[in-house]
C-alpha positions, 0 to 999 in steps of 0.5 A: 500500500503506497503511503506519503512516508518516504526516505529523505537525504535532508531533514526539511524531507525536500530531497527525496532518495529515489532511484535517480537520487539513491544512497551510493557508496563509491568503492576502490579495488584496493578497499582503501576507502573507509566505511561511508557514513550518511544521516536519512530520515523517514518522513511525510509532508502530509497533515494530519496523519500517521503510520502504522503498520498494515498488520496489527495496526498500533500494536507491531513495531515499525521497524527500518531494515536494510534490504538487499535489491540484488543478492547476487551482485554489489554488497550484501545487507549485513554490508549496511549498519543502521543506528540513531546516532553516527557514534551508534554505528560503531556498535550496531549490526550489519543488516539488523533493524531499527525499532522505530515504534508503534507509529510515524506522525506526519509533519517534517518536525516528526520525521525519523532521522537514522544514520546508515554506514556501508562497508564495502565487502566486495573489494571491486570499484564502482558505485553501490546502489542494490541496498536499500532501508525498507519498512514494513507494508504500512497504512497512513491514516487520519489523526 
């Protein structure tokens, strides 16, 4: 079910992350960049609304989980460490979910900020996009 919450490269939820605009991680052959770290946020500029998820809406937990697009080439999601904070990243698990809650308020100022750090596992140049931070199906409805 397609709902007004989306992924956003910026906290004003202006810079929506699409396919044309994606979270990309350049890589060398020699591995000699570091893991990359970037802030997301998952929100909606709609009124009045919320989220929740579509089975056993307000009571199971949303929760942000990195997936891999294509298992059979690029970076597997455990290559994606998920966290609220960059120091969090350290300690944080390759492909493991976040918890958000039990609902998402719409409205910039209730938007879910998350960092996100991709180790490269593969050792091969170019640019990683197969990795992608997914939710649940969830239902958007009135407040």
């Amino acid at each position: 079910m397609a709902t007004s919450l989306l992924f956003y490269h910026d906290g004003a939820l202006s810079q929506e992350v699409t396919a044309l605009n994606p979270f990309t991680t350049l890589q060398k052959a020699d591995g000699s960049l570091p893991p990359i770290d970037r802030q997301f946020w998952l929100g909606s500029v709609a009124v009045g609304t919320k989220f929740r998820t579509l089975v056993n809406p307000g009571v199971d937990h949303i929760t942000l989980t990195p997936v891999d697009l294509d298992g059979g080439a690029g970076n597997p999601n455990t290559s994606i460490k998920l966290a609220w904070s960059q120091l969090g990243l350290d300690a944080a698990i390759g492909g493991a979910a976040l918890d958000v809650g039990v609902e998402i308020l719409s409205g910039v100022g209730n938007a879910v900020m998350f960092w996100a750090r991709q180790v490269d596992t593969t050792q091969v140049v170019g640019d990683y996009t197969d990795i992608v931070v997914d939710t649940p199906d969830l239902e958007e409805v009135p407040v």
